[in-house]
C-alpha positions in Angstrom: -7.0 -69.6 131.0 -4.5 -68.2 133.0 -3.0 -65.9 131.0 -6.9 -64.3 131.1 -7.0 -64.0 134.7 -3.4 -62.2 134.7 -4.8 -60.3 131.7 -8.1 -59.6 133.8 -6.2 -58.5 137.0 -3.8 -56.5 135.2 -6.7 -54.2 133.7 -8.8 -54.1 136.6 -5.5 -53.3 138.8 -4.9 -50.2 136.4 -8.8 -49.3 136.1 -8.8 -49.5 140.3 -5.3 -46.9 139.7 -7.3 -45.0 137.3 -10.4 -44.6 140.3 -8.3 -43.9 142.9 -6.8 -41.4 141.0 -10.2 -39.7 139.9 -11.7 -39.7 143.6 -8.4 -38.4 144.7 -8.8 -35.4 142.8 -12.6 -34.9 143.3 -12.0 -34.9 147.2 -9.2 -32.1 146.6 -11.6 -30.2 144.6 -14.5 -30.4 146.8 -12.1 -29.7 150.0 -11.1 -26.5 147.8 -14.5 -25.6 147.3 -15.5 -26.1 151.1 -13.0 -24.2 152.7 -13.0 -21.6 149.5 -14.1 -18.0 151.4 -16.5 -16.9 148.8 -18.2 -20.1 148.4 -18.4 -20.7 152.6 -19.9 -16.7 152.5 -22.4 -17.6 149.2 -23.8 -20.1 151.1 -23.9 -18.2 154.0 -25.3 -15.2 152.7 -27.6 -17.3 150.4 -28.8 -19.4 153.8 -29.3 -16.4 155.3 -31.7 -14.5 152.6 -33.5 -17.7 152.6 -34.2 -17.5 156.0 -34.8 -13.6 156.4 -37.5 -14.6 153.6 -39.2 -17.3 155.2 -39.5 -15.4 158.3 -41.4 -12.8 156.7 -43.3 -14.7 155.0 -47.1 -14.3 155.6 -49.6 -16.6 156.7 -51.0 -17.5 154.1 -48.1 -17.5 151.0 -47.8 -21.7 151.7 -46.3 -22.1 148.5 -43.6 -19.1 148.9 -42.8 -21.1 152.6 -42.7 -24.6 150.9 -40.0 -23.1 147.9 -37.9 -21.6 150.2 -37.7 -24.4 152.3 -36.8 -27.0 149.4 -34.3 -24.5 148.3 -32.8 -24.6 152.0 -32.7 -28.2 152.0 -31.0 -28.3 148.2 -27.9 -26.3 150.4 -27.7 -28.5 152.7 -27.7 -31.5 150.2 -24.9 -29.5 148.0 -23.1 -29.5 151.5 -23.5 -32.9 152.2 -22.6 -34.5 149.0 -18.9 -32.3 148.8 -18.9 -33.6 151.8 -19.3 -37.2 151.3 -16.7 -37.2 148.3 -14.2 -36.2 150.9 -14.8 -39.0 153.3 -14.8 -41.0 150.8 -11.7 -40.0 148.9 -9.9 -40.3 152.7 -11.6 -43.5 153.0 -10.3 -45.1 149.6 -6.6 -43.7 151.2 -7.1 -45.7 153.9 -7.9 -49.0 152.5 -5.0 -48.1 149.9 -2.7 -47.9 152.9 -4.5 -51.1 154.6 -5.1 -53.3 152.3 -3.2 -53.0 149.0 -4.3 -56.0 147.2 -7.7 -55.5 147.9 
């Protein structure tokens, strides 16, 4: 039985490693991304073209409004996610640091 446990620790010490690793370099990739000029100025210009749209928009083209809209919110969900995997890449850092053996 005890060798099990050692066993069991052992791999789940290495797969923990393994995930720290991984969300490590997702968090540098989606910091690269973020702060990348071209992707910053794609959203930009993309946000913008959505919004020129959507303000000339006429009355009554609902369903032009309503796409544009979702496709404004899908930017700001692309944001928000890249965004997340950062914190939580500096967040996993800091518990490393913290708390080792957890």
């Amino acid at each position: 039985m005890g060798r099990l446990r050692s066993k069991y620790r052992s791999e789940t010490s290495q797969t923990e490693t393994q995930n720290l690793k991984l969300n490590g370099s997702r968090e540098e990739d989606a910091k690269r991304l973020l702060t990348n000029d071209l992707f910053v100025e794609a959203f930009k210009v993309l946000r913008e073209n959505l919004t020129g749209q959507w303000h000339g928009s006429t009355v009554h083209d609902v369903e032009a409004r309503e796409s544009i809209w979702l496709a404004l919110r899908l930017l700001d969900r692309i944001e928000v996610h890249l965004s997340s995997i950062i914190e939580t890449g500096e967040m996993a850092r800091i518990m490393d640091q913290q708390h080792p053996y957890i």
